[in-house]
Every structure is written in structure tokens, then in C-alpha cells.
VMD Tcl script that draws the C-alpha trace (Angstrom):
set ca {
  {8.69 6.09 -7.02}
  {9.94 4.73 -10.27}
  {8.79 7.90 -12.32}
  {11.26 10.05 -10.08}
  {13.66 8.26 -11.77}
  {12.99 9.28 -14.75}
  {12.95 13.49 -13.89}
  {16.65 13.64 -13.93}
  {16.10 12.18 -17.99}
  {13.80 14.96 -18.37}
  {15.47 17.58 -17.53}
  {18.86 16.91 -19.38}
  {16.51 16.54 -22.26}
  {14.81 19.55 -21.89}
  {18.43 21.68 -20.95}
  {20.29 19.29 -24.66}
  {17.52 20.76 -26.52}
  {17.35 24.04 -25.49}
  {20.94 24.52 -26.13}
  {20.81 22.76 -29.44}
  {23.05 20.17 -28.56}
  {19.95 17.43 -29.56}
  {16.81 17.49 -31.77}
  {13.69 18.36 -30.40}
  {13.13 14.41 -31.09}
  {14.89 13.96 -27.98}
  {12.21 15.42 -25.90}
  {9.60 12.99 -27.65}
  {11.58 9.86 -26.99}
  {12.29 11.13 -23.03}
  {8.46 11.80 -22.44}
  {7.55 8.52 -24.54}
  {10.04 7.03 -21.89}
  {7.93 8.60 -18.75}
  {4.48 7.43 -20.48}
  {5.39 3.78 -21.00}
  {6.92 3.91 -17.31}
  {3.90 5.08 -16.01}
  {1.85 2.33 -17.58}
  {4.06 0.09 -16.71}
  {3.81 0.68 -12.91}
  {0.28 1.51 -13.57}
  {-0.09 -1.75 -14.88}
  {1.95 -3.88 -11.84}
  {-0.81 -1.52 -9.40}
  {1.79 0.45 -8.15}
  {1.52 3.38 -9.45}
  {-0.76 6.24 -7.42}
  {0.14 4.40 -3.67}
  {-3.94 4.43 -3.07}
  {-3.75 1.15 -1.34}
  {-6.46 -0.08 -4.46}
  {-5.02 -2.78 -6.10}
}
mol new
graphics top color blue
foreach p $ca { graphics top sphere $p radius 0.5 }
foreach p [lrange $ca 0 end-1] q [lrange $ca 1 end] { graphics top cylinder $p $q radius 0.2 }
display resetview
């Protein structure tokens, strides 16, 4: 649920750059931002809501 958070992020990232408001940087640091959420929740065994823990 956490990693819908971080869409919104994404996307204004994506639109910033693409307008050439921000560096392309931008983009790495927002997806570097998704990765180390999705280890994070990955690594608390929530992430993929398989029941597994």
C-alpha cells in the first residue's frame, strides 16, 4: 500500500522533466525512492500481501 504513495512522486517527476523544469536526475532519485521503499516493506514482510511471512 505504501508504494501507492509514492506514484503521485512519480509522476510529477516524470511531467518536471519532460517539461524541463528538472534534470533528468530527478527521475533517478524518484525511482531510487520507489526501490528503497519497496525493500523496505519487502523487508518488514509486507510487501506482496501473500499471507507468507
Amino acid at each position: 500500500m505504501m508504494i501507492a504513495c509514492c506514484i503521485p512522486m512519480l509522476v510529477i517527476a516524470v511531467i518536471l522533466v519532460a517539461t524541463g523544469v528538472a534534470s533528468p536526475a530527478l527521475l533517478i532519485v524518484a525511482v531510487g525512492c520507489t526501490l528503497m521503499m519497496a525493500m523496505m516493506m519487502r523487508g518488514m514482510s509486507h510487501g506482496g500481501g501473500d499471507g507468507r511471512s
